[in-house]
C-alpha positions as CSV (number, residue, x, y, z in Angstrom):
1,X,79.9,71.5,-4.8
2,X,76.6,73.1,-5.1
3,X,76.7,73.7,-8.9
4,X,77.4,70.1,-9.2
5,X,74.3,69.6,-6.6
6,X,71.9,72.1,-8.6
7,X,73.5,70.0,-12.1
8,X,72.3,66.7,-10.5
9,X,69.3,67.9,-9.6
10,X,68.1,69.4,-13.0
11,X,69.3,66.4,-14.6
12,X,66.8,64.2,-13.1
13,X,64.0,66.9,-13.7
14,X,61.7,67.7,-16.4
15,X,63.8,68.5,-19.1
16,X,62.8,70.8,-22.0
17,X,60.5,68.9,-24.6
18,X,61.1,65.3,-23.0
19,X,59.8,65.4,-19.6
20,X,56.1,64.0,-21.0
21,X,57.4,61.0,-22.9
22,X,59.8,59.9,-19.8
23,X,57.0,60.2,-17.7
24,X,55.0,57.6,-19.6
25,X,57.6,55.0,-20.3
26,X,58.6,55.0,-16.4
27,X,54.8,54.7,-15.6
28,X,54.2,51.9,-17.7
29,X,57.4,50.2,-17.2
30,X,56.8,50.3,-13.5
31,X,55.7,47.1,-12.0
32,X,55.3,48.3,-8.4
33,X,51.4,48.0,-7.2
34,X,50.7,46.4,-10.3
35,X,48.3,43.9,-7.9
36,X,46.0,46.5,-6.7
37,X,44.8,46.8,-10.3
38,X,44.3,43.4,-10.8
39,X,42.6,42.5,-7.6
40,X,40.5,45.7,-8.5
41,X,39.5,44.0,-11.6
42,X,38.9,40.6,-10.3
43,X,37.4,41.1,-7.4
44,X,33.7,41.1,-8.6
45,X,34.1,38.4,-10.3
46,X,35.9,36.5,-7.3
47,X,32.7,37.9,-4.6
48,X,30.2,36.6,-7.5
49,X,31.6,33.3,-7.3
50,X,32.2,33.2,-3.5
51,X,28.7,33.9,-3.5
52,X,27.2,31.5,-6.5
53,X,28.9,28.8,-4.1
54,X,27.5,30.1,-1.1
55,X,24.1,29.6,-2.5
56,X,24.5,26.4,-4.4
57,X,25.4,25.3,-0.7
58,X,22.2,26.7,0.3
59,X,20.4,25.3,-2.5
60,X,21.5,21.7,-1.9
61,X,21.1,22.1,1.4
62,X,17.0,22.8,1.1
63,X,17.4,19.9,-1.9
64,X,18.7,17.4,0.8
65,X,15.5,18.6,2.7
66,X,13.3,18.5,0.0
67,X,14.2,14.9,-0.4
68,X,13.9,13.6,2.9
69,X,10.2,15.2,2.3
70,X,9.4,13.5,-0.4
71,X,11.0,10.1,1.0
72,X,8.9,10.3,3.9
73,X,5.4,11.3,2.2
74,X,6.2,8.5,-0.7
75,X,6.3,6.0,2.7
76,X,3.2,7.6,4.3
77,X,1.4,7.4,1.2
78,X,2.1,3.9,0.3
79,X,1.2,2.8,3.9
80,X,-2.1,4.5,3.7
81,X,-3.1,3.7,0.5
82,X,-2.7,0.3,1.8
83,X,-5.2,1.0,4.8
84,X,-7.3,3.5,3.7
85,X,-7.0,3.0,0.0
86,X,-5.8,5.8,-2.8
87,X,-8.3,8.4,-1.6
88,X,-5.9,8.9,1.4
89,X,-2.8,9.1,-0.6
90,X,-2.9,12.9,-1.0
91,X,-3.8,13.8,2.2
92,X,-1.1,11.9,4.0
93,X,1.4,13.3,1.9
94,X,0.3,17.1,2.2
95,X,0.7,16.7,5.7
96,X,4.1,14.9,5.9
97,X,5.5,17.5,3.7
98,X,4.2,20.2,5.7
99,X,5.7,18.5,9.2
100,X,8.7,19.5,6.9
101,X,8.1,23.2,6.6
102,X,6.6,23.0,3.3
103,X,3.1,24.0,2.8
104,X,1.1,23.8,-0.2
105,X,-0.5,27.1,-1.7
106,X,3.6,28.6,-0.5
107,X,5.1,30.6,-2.9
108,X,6.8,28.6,-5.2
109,X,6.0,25.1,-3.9
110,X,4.5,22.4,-5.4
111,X,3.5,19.0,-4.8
112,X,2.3,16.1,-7.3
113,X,1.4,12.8,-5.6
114,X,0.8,10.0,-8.3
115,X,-1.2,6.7,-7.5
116,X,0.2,4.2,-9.4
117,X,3.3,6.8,-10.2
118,X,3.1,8.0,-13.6
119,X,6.5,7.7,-14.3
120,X,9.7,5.1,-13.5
121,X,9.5,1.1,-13.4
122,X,6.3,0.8,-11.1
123,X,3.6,2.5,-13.2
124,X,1.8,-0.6,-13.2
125,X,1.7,-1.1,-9.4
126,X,-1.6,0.4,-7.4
127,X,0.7,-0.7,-4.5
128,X,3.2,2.3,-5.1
129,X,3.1,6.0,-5.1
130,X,5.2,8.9,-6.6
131,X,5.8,11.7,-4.4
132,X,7.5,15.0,-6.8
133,X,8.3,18.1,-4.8
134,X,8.8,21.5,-6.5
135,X,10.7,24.5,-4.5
136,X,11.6,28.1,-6.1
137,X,14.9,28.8,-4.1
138,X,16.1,32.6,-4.5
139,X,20.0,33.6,-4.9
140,X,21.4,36.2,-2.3
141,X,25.3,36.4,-3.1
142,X,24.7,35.2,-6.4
143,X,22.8,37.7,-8.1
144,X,26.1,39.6,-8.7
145,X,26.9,36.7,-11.3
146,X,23.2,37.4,-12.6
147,X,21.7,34.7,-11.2
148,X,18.8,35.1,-9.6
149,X,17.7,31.5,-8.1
150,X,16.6,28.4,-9.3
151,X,14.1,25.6,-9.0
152,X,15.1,22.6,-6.6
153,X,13.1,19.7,-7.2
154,X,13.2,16.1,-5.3
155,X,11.6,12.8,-6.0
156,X,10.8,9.2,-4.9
157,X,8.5,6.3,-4.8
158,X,7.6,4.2,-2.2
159,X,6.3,0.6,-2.5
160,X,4.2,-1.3,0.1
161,X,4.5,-4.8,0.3
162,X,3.9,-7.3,2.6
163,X,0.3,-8.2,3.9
164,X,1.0,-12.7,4.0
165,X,-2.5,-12.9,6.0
166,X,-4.5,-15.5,5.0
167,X,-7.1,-15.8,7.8
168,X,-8.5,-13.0,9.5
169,X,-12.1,-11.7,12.3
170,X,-13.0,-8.5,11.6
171,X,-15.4,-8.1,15.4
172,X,-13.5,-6.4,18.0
173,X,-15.5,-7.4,20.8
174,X,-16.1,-11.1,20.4
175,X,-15.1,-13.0,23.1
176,X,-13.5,-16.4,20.2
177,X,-13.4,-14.0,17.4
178,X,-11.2,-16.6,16.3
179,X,-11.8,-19.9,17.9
180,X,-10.7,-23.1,16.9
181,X,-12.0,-26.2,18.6
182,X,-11.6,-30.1,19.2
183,X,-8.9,-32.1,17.2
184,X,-9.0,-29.1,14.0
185,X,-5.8,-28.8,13.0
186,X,-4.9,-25.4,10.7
187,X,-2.7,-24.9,8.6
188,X,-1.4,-21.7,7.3
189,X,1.2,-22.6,4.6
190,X,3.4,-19.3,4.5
191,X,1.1,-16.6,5.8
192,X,-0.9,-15.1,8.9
193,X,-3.6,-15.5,11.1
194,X,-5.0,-11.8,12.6
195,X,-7.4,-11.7,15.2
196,X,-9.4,-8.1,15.5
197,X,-11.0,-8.8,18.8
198,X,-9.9,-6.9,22.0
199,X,-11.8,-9.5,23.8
200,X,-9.2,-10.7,26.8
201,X,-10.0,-13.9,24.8
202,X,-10.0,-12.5,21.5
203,X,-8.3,-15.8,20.1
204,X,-9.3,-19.0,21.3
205,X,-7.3,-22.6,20.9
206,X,-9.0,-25.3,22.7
207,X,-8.5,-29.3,23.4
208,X,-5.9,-30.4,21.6
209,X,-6.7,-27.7,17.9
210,X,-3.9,-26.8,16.8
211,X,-2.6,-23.5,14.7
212,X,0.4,-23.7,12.3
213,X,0.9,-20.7,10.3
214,X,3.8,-18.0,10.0
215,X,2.4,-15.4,12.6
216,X,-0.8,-15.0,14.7
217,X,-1.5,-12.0,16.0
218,X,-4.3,-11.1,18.4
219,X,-5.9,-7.1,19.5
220,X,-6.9,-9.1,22.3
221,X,-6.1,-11.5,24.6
222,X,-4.9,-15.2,23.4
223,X,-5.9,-18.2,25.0
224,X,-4.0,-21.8,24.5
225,X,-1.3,-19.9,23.0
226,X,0.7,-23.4,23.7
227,X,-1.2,-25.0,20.8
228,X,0.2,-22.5,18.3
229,X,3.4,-23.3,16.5
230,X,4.8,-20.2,14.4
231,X,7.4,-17.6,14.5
232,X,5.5,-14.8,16.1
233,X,2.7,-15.4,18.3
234,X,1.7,-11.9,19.4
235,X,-1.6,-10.3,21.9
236,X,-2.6,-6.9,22.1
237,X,-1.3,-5.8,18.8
238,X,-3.0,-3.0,16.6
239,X,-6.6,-3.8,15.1
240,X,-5.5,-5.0,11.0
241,X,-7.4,-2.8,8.5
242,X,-10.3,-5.0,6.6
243,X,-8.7,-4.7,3.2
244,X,-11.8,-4.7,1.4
245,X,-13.6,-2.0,3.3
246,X,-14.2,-0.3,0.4
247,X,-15.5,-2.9,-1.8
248,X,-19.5,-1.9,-2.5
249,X,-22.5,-4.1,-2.5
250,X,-23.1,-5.0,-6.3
251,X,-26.1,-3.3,-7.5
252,X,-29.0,-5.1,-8.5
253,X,-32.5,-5.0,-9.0
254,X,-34.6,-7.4,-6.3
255,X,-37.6,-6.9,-8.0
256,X,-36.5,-9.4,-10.8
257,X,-35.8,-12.7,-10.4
258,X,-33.6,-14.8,-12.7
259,X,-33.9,-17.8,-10.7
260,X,-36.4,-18.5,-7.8
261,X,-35.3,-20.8,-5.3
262,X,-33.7,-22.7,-7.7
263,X,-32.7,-26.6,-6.8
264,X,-30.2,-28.5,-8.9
265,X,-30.6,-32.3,-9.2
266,X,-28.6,-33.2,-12.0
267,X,-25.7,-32.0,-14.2
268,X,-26.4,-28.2,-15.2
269,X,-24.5,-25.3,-16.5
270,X,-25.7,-21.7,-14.7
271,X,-25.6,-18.4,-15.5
272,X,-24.6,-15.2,-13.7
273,X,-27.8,-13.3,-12.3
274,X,-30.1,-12.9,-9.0
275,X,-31.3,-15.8,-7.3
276,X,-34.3,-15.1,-5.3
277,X,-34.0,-17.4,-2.3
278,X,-31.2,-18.8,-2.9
279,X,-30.0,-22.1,-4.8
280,X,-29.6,-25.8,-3.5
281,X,-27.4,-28.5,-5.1
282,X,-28.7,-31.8,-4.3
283,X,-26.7,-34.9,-3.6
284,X,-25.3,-35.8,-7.5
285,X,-26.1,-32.7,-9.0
286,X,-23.1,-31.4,-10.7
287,X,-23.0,-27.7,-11.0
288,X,-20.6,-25.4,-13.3
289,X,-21.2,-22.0,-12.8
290,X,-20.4,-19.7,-15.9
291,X,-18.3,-16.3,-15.3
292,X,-19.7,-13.8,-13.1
293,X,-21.1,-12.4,-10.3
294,X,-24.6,-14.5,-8.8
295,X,-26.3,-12.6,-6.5
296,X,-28.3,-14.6,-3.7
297,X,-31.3,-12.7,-2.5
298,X,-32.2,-14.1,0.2
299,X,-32.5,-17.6,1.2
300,X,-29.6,-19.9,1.0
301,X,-26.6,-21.4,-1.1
302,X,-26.9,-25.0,-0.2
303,X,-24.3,-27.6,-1.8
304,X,-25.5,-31.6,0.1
305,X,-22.6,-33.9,0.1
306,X,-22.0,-35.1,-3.1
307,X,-22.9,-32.6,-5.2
308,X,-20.7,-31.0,-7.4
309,X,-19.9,-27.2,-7.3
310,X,-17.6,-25.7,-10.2
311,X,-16.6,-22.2,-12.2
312,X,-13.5,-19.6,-12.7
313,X,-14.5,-16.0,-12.5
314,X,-17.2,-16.5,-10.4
315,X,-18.3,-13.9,-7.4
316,X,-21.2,-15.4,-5.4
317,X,-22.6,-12.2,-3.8
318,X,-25.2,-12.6,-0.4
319,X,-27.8,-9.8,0.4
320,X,-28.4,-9.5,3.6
321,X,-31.1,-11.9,4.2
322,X,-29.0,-14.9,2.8
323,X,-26.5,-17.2,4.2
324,X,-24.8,-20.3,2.8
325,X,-24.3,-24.0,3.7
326,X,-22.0,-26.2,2.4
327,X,-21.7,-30.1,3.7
328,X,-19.0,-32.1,4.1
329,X,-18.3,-34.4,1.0
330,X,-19.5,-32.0,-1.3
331,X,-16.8,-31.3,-3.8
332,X,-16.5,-27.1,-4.2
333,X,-14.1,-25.3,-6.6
334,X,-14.6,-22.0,-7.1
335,X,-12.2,-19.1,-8.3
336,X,-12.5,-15.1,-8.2
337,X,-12.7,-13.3,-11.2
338,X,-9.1,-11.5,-12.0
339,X,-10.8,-7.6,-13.2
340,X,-13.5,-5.3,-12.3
341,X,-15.3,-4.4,-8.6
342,X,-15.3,-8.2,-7.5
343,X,-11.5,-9.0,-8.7
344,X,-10.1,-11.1,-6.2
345,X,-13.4,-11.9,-4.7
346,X,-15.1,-15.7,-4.8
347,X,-17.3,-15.0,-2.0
348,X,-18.9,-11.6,-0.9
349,X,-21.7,-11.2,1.9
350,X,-23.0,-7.5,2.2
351,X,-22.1,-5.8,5.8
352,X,-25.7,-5.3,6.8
353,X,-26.0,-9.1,7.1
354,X,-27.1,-9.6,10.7
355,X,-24.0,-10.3,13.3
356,X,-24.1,-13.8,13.6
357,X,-25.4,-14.7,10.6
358,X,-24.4,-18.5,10.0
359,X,-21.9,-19.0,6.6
360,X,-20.9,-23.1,7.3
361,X,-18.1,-23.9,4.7
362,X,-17.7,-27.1,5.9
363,X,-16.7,-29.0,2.5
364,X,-13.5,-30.9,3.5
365,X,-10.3,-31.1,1.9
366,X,-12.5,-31.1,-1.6
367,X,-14.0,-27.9,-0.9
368,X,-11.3,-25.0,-2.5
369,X,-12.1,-21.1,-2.9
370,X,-9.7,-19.6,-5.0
371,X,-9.9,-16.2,-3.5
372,X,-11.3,-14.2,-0.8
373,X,-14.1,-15.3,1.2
374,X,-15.3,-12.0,2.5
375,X,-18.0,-12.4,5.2
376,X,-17.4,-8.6,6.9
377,X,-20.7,-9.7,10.0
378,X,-20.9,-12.8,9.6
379,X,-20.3,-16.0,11.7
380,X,-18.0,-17.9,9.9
381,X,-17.7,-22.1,10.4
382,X,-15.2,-23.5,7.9
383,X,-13.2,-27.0,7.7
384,X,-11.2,-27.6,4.0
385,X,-9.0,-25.7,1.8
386,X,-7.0,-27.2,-0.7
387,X,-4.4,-29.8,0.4
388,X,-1.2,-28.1,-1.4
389,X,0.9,-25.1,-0.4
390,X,0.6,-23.7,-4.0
391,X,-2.8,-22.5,-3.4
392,X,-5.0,-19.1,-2.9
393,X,-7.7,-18.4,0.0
394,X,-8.3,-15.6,2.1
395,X,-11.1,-16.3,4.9
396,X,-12.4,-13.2,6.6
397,X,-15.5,-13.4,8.6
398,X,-17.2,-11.3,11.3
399,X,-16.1,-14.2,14.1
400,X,-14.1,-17.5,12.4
401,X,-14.5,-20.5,14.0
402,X,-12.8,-24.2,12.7
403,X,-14.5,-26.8,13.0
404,X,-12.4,-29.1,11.3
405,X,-9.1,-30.1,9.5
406,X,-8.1,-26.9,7.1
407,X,-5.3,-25.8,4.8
408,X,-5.2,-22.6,3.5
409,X,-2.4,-20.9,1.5
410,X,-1.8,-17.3,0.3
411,X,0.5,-18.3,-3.6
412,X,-2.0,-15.7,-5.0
413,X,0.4,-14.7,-7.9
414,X,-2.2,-15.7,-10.1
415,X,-4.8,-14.1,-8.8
416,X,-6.4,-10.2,-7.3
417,X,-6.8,-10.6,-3.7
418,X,-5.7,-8.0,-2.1
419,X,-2.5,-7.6,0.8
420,X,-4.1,-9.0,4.5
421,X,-2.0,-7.4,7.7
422,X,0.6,-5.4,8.3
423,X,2.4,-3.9,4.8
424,X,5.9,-3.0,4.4
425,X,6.4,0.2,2.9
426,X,9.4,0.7,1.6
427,X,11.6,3.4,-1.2
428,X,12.3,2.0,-4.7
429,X,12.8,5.0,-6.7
């Protein structure tokens, strides 16, 4: 039995001369643990990718954030170009983007803000900006897979739109910055009427005036708010920006005179230059004013009834010593140039005019400014505007009062005026 035993035994031992080669074909032949060597092998690459994914999460996780950034400074741009013009643009954004954590001079962040945007479908549109946010992001996990980070980027444009105001005072403490009196009845065909005066009777709508328009709004007080028909009627709202804040004075020389006060009897064709003390049109003359800016210094622009006032691309500028008159039956039709300082501008009175200052447009429904009347101090008295909904006039004086019938309209396709109110600013790229 134990021979036998001991014969068994040596059998399955290392027999003389064969005990190597066994070995080797039952080692590789043996399947048992044969996943240890493969997870051994795999699992770098299996933590490497774990952690690749980890990080991409990471990644689009700061992209998401990035994005809201730049969504939010392309807004807060647009908007304040709108009030404060493009100079504000960067500003605005640098600090929306920093509300968000990221600060420019950071390591690895970078901000471009672009004014119209220099790339997309609104290049051609001062009303929109371009907001592109560049962000280093480093890899953790990921570096096992040799990756060592990557550049997340985000970007969007915003477009501000909006602005229907037609009529608009720019004094915030007149009591009437905006009156209108009597029988006038005016109307605003598709845009707004905006009142700047905190005054509790910033607005004023007396006897039996009426207002038609699309919204009035007052930073004041209004008073015979009953004689206003449109869909918003709002007091206390927030002072409007004077979109032409920034416009400067032409530049001219007063100590040369093209014209001294100059008075038109009969049919005549002018030219562009400084009128010292003003010109007059007399009843009959007939007047065509050739492209350009006219620059009264001093004195006044008076146009009688009957006389005839004409020209397209024409600014009339008034220093600050001149006012204008223009009686009712005189036939005006006058239209802002399209390019350069004065585009979108028929009438410009410099802001050192004295508050107060009388500016009567009192034409009728024959007296038309294609444009904006821009009278930042003065007092404003106007009755006409076209008769037609298809038509372009902004009126903004220092106080506004109507003294008669008045249509004005804001179809300004065709023309440069610039947005009047409150814009909507909204993402289109």
């Amino acid at each position: 039995m134990l021979n036998s035993e001991r014969t068994q035994v040596r059998s399955t031992g290392y027999g003389k001369g064969t005990a190597p080669a066994g070995l080797l074909s039952r080692f590789r032949n043996d399947e048992s643990g044969a996943y240890l060597i493969v997870a051994a092998l795999t699992m770098p690459f299996l933590i490497g990718t774990v952690g690749l994914a980890t990080d991409v999460g990471l990644w689009l996780y700061k992209r998401q954030t990035l994005q809201g950034a730049a969504d939010s400074a392309a807004l807060s741009g647009a908007a304040a170009n709108y009030y404060q013009g493009a100079s504000a643009v960067f500003g605005e954004a640098q600090a929306i983007t920093a509300s968000y954590g990221f600060s420019t001079g950071s390591p690895g962040f970078s901000l471009q803000v672009f004014q119209p945007p220099a790339t997309g479908h609104y290049t051609t549109s001062p009303n929109a900006v371009e907001v592109i946010i560049l962000q280093s992001a480093t890899g953790f996990f990921s570096r096992i897979m040799g990756v060592n980070g990557t550049n997340v980027r985000a970007r969007a444009v915003a477009l501000a739109s909006g602005g229907t105001g037609c009529v608009m005072s720019l004094n915030q403490t007149a009591s009437g910055g905006t009156t209108v009196q009597g029988s006038a009845q005016v109307t605003l065909n598709g845009c707004d009427m905006y009142d700047d005066s905190t005054d509790p009777s910033g607005l004023v709508v007396g006897g039996s005036a009426q207002i038609s328009a699309q919204k009035v709004l007052s930073a004041g007080g209004i008073s015979g708010e009953q004689n206003i028909q449109a869909q918003t009627v709002e007091a206390h709202q927030p002072v409007v920006r004077d979109p032409y804040a920034d416009v400067p004075l032409p530049s001219y020389n007063s100590a040369k005179c093209d014209y001294t006060n100059y008075t038109a009897k009969k049919t005549v064709i002018l030219s562009p230059g400084v009128y010292c003390g003003g010109l007059s049109l007399n009843a009959g003359a007939v007047v065509t004013l050739q492209a350009g800016t006219y620059i009264m210094d001093g004195g006044s622009l008076s146009v009688n009834g009957g006389a005839t006032l004409a020209g397209n691309g024409v600014t009339l500028v008034f220093t600050s010593g001149a006012n204008a008159t223009i009686n009712g039956g005189a036939v005006v039709n006058l239209t802002a140039p399209t390019s350069g300082t004065m585009a979108g501008i028929v009438v410009y009175a410099d802001r050192n005019t004295p508050a107060g200052t009388a500016f009567k447009f009192n034409g009728g429904a024959q007296q038309y400014f294609g444009g904006a009347v821009y009278v930042p101090t003065g007092a404003v008295s106007f009755a006409g505007g076209a008769n037609t909904s298809t038509g372009c006039t902004q009126l903004i004086g220092g106080t506004l009062t109507f003294t008669g019938n008045s249509q004005l309209s804001i179809d300004c396709a065709a023309y440069k005026v610039r947005p009047l109110g409150t814009p909507v600013a909204r993402l289109v790229e």
